[in-house]
C-alpha positions in Angstrom: 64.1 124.1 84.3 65.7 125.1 87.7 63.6 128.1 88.3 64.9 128.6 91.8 67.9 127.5 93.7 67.3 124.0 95.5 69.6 123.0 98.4 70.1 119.0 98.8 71.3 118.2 102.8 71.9 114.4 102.4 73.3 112.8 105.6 73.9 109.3 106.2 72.0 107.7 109.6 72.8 105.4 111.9 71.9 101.6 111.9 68.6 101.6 113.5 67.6 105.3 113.0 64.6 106.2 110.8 64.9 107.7 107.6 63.5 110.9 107.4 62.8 113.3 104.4 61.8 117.3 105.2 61.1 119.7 102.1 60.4 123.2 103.0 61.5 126.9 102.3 64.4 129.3 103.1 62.3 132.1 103.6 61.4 133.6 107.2 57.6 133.4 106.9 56.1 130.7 108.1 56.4 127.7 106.0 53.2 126.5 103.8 51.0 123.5 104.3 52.8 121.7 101.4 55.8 122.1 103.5 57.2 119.5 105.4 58.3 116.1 106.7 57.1 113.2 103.4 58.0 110.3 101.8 61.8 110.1 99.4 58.8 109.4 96.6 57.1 112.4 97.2 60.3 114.8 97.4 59.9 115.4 93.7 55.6 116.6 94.0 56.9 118.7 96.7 59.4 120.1 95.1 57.0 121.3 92.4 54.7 122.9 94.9 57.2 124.9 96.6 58.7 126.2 93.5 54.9 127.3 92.7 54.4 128.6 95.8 57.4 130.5 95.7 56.6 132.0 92.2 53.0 132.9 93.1 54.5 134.7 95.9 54.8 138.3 94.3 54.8 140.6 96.9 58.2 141.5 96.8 58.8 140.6 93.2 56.4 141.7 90.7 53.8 140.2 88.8 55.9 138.5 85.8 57.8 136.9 88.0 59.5 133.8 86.2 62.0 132.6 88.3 63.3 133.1 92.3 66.3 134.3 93.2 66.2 135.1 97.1 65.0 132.0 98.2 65.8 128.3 97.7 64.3 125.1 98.7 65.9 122.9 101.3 65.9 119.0 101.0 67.0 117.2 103.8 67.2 113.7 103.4 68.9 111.3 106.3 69.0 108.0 105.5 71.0 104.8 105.3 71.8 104.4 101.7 72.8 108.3 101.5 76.6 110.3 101.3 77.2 113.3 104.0 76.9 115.1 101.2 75.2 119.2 100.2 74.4 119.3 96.8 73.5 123.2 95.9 71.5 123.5 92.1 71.3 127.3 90.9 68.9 128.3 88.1 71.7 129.2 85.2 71.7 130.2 82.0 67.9 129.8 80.1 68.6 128.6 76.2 64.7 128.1 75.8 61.4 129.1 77.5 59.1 126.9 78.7 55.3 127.0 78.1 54.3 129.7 80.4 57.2 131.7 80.8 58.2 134.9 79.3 60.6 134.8 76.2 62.8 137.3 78.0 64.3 134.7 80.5 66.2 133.9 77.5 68.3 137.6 77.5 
C-alpha cells in the first residue's frame, strides 16, 4: 500500500563511476538518521522507515494520520545497468485497509 508519494531518480553512470543509491525525504527539516546514501538491497528497508517516520511525524497532521500527502520520498539511484528515467508513485485509490489503518481510508 503506497501510503505516500515516492519519487524514483534513476540515471545511468558512466563506465568507471561508482554506483550510488541515496534515500531521504522531501521535507525541509533536516533529514533523519535512517536517511541517506545505502546499498540498491537496502533501498526497500529504507523505504519502509521513511514512510514510518513520515507517518509518526503528526505535528502538522493529526494524530490518525494514515497516509502522507505533502511529502514524498526521493530514490536516487545512478548506476550502470539503470534508464535516465523519473518514475513518480502516488498513493491512489484504497479498496482495502491494511492491519493498522483506519477503515475510513477506504471513503
Amino acid at each position: 500500500v503506497t501510503k505516500c508519494a515516492t519519487e524514483v531518480r534513476m540515471r545511468c553512470c558512466k563506465d568507471g563511476q561508482p554506483a550510488t543509491f541515496k534515500v531521504s525525504l522531501s521535507w525541509s527539516k533536516p533529514q533523519p538518521a535512517e536517511a541517506g546514501f545505502c546499498s540498491r538491497e537496502e533501498i526497500g528497508d529504507k523505504i519502509t522507515s521513511l514512510t514510518e517516520r513520515l507517518l509518526a511525524d503528526r505535528t502538522t497532521r493529526g494524530e490518525s494520520a494514515s497516509f502522507e500527502k505533502e511529502h514524498a520520498i526521493v530514490v536516487e539511484m545512478q548506476a550502470l545497468d539503470v534508464p535516465d528515467l523519473t518514475i513518480i508513485d502516488l498513493p491512489g485509490i484504497v479498496r482495502t485497509a491494511v492491519e493498522g489503518q483506519n477503515a475510513s481510508v477506504i471513503e
